[in-house]
C-alpha positions as CSV (number, residue, x, y, z in Angstrom):
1,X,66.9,101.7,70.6
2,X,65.1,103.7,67.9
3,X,61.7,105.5,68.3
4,X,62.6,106.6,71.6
5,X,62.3,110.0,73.8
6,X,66.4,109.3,74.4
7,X,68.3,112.7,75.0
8,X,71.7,113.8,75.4
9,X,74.7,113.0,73.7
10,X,75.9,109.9,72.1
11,X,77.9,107.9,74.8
12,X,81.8,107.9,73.7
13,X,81.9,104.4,75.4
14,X,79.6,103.1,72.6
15,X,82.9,102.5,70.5
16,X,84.0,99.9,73.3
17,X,81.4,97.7,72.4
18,X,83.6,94.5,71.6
19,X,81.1,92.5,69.5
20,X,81.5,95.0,66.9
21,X,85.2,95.7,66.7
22,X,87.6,94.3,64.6
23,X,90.4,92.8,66.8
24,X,93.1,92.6,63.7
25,X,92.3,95.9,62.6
26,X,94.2,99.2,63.7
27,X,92.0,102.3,63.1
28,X,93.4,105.7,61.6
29,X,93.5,106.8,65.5
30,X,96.3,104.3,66.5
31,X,93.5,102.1,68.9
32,X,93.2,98.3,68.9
33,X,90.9,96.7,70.6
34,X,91.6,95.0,73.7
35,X,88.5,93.2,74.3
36,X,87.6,89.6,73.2
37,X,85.0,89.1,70.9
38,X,81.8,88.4,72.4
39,X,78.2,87.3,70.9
40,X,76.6,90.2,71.7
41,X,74.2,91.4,69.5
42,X,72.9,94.8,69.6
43,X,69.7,95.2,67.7
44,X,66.7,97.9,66.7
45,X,63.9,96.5,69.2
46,X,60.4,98.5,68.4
47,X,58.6,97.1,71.3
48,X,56.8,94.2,70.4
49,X,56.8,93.3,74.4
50,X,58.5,89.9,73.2
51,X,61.9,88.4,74.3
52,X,64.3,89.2,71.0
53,X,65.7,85.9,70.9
54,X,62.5,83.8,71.3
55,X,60.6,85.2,68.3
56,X,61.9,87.8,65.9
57,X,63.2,91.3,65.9
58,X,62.4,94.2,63.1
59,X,65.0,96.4,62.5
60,X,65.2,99.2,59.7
61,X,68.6,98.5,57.5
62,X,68.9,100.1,53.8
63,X,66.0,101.6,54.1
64,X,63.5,99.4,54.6
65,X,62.2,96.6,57.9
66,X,64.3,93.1,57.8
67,X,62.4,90.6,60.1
68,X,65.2,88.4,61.8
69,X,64.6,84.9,63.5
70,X,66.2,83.6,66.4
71,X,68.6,81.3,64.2
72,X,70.2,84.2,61.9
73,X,70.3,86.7,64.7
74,X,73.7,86.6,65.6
75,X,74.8,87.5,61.8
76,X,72.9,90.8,62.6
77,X,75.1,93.7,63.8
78,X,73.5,96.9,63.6
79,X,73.4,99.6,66.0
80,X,69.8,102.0,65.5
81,X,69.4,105.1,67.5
82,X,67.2,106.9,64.9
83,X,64.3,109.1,65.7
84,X,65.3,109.9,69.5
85,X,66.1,113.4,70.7
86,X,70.0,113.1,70.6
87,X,72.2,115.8,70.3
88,X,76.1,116.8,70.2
89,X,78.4,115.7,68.3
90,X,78.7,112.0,66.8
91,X,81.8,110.2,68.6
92,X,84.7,109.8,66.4
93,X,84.5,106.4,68.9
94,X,81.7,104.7,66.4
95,X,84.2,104.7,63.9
96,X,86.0,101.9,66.0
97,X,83.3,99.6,65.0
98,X,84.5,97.7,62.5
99,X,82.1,94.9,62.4
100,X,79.3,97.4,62.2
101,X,76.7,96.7,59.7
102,X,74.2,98.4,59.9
103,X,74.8,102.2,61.7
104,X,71.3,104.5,61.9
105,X,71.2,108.0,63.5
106,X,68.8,109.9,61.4
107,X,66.0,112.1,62.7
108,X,68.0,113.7,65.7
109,X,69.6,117.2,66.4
110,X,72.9,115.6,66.1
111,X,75.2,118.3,65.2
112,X,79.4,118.7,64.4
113,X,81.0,117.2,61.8
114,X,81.0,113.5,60.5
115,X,83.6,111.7,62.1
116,X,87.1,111.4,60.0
117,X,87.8,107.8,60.4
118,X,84.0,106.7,59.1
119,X,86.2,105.4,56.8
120,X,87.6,102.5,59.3
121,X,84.2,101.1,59.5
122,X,84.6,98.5,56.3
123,X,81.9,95.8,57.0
124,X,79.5,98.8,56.6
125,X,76.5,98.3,54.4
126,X,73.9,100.6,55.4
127,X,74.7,104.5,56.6
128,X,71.7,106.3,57.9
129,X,72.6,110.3,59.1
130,X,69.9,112.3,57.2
131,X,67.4,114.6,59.5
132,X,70.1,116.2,62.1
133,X,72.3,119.6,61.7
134,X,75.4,117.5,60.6
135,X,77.7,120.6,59.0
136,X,81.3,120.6,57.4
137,X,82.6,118.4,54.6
138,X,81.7,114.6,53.6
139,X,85.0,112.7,54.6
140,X,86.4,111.5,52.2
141,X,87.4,108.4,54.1
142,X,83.5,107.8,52.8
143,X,84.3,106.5,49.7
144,X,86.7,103.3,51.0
145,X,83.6,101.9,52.2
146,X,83.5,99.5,49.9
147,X,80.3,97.5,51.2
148,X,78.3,99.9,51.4
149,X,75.2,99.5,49.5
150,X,73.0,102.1,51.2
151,X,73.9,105.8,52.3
152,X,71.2,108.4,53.6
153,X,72.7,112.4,53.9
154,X,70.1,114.4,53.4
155,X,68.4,117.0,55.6
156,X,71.7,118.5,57.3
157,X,74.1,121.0,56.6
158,X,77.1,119.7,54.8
159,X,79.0,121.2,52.3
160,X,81.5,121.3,49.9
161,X,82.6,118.6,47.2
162,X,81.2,115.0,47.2
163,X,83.9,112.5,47.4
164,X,84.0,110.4,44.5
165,X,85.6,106.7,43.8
166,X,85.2,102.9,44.7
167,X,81.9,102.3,46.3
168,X,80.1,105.8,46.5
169,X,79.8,106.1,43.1
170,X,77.7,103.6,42.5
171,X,75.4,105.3,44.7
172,X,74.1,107.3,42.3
173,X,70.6,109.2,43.8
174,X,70.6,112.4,44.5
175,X,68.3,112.3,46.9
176,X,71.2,110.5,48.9
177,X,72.5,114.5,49.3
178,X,68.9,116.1,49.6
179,X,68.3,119.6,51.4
180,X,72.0,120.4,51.8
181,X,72.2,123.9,50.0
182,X,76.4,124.1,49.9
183,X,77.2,120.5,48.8
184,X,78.3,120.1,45.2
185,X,79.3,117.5,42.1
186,X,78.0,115.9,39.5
187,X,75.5,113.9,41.0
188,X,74.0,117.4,42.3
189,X,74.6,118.8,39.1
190,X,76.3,122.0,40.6
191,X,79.5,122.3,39.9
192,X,82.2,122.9,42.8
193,X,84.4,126.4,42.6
194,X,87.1,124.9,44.8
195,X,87.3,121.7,42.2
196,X,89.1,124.0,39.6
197,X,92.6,123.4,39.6
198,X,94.7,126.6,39.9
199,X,96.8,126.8,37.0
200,X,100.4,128.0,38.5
201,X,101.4,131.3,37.6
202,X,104.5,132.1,35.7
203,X,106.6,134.4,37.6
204,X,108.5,137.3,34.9
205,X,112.1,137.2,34.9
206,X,113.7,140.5,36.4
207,X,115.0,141.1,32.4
208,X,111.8,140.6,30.7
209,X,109.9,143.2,33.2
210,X,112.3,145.5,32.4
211,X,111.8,145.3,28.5
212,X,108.4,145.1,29.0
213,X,108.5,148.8,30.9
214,X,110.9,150.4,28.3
215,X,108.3,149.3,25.7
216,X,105.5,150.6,27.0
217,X,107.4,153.9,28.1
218,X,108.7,154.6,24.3
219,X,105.0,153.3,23.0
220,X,103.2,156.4,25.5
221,X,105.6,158.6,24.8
222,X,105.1,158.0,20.4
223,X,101.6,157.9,21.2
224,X,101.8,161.5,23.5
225,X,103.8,162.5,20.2
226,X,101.0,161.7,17.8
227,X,97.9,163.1,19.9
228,X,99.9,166.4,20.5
229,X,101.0,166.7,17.0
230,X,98.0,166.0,14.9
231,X,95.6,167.6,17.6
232,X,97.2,171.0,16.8
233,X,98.7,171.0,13.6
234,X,95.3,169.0,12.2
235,X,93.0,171.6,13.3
236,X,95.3,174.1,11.5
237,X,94.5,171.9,8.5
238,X,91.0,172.5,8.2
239,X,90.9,175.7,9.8
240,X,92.3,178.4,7.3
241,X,91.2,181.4,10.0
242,X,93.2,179.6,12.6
243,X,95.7,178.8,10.6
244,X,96.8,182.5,9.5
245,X,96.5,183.9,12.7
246,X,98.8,181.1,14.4
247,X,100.9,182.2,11.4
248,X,100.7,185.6,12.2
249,X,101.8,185.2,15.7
250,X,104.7,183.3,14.7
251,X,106.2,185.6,12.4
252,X,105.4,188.7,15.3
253,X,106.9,186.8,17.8
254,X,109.7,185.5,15.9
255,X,110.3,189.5,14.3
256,X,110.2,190.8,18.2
257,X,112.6,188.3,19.5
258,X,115.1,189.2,16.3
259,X,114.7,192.6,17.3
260,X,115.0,192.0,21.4
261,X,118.2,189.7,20.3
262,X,119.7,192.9,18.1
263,X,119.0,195.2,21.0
264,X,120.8,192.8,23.6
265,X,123.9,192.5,20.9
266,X,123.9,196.3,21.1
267,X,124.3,197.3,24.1
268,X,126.8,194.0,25.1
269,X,128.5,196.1,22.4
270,X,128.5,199.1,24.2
271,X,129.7,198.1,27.3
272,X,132.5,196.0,25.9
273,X,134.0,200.1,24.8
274,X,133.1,201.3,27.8
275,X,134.5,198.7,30.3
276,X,138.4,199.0,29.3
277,X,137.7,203.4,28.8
278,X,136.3,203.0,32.6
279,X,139.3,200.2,33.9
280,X,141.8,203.6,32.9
C-alpha cells in the first residue's frame, strides 16, 4: 500500500491481522491471539496492473527492492504503508504482529511516540520510521529485537539516550538516528547528561554538624581577633605620629578617670559622715 495519497490514521484493527501474529506468544499487553493462522500475505504492490500471485511483486525491505515470485511469496510478510499521507499516532496494536518481517512507515506525518511493546515483534528484520514527527524516547524494548538487520529513525523528533545491547548495536550507522537534534550516545557521539549516575550523597551525622559549627565559630572568631588586632596596633607600628598621639590619649583619659574615680570616693566619703549626723 506504499506510494499512495492514503490519509488518516493508522487503523487499530491492523494488529488483528492473524497471518502475522504469533499464536504461542503473549505480548507485554496481556493479548493472545484468537485467530487461526491464515495464508494471507500482505505485500507492498507498486502498481504494475498485474495479479500479485501470477507474476511477481516488488516490495522495499532493508532498504532496497526484493523482487518476489509466485513460489516464495508466502515466506514474505511485510506490511508497507510508506510514503502516503498518514497521520496520528502509530497503534501500539502493530506491535501484536509477531510474524512481522518487514514493517515500513517512513515518509508520513505520523506523530506520538513509538509504541512500548515494539519490542514483542521478534521475527522483525527490517524497521522503516524515518521522515514523520515521531517524538519521545527510543524504547528500549528496541534492542530485544534480535533479527533485526535493518533500522531507519531518522528525520523525526526523538530524544534522549539510544538503547544499547543485543542486536542494535550492531547497527552501527549513524545515519540510522539522522536529523533528530535531542537524541544522544556514542554512536552520535554526544554524550547523554541523564547517563551520569548520581553518586548518593552522604547525609552528616547530627554530631559531626555540630563540630563542624563550633569550628568554624572559634576559627571566625580567632580570625576577627587577628584582623582587629594587627589592623590597629600595626598601623601604630609604622606610624610614630599616630602612635604618640593614641598614647597621649590614653594616658589623658586614663589620668581623668583616676581623677573622676577620686572625686566619686570623695564625696561617697562625705555622705557616709553625714548620713548617721542627719539619722540623729
Amino acid at each position: 500500500m506504499a506510494i499512495n495519497n492514503l490519509t488518516g490514521m493508522i487503523p487499530h484493527c491492523l494488529g488483528n491481522m492473524s497471518g502475522m501474529i504469533n499464536l504461542n506468544q503473549t505480548n507485554s499487553f496481556g493479548y493472545v491471539a484468537v485467530a487461526p493462522i491464515q495464508d494471507i500475505i500482505f505485500l507492498t504492490f507498486k502498481g504494475y496492473g498485474m495479479a500479485w500471485g501470477r507474476e511477481y511483486v516488488v516490495e522495499i525491505l532493508k532498504g532496497r527492492y526484493n523482487e518476489y515470485t509466485k513460489i516464495v511469496l508466502q515466506l514474505v510478510v511485510n506490511l508497507d504503508l510508506s510514503s502516503n499521507f498518514l497521520n496520528g499516532s502509530i497503534p501500539e496494536e502493530l506491535s501484536f504482529l509477531s510474524r512481522l518481517h518487514g514493517l515500513n512507515l517512513s515518509h508520513n506525518h505520523l506523530s506520538g511516540d513509538i509504541p512500548i511493546g515494539i519490542g514483542n515483534m521478534r521475527s522483525l528484520e527490517s524497521l522503516d520510521l524515518s521522515n514523520n514527527h515521531l517524538s519521545g524516547i527510543i524504547p528500549q524494548g528496541i534492542s530485544a529485537l534480535t533479527s533485526l538487520a535493518h533500522l531507519n529513525l531518522s528525520q523525526n523528533n526523538l530524544m534522549g539516550q539510544i538503547p544499547k545491547g543485543n542486536q542494535i548495536q550492531t547497527l552501527d550507522d549513524p545515519s540510522i538516528y539522522a536529523s533528530n537534534p535531542l537524541l544522544c550516545g556514542d554512536l552520535l557521539r554526544k554524550k547523554c547528561l541523564s547517563a551520569e549516575t548520581p553518586q548518593p550523597q552522604k547525609v552528616p551525622h547530627p554530631k559531626d554538624t555540630h563540630q563542624l559549627d563550633q569550628m568554624l565559630f572559634y576559627a571566625v572568631i580567632m580570625l576577627g581577633f587577628a584582623i582587629g588586632f594587627w589592623g590597629f596596633f600595626g598601623v601604630l607600628q609604622f606610624k610614630k605620629d599616630w602612635r604618640r598621639a593614641y598614647f597621649n590619649f590614653a594616658d589623658q583619659a586614663a589620668h581623668k578617670t583616676y581623677v573622676a574615680i577620686i572625686v566619686k570616693v570623695a564625696k561617697c566619703k562625705k555622705l557616709a559622715i553625714l548620713c548617721p549626723l542627719l539619722c540623729l
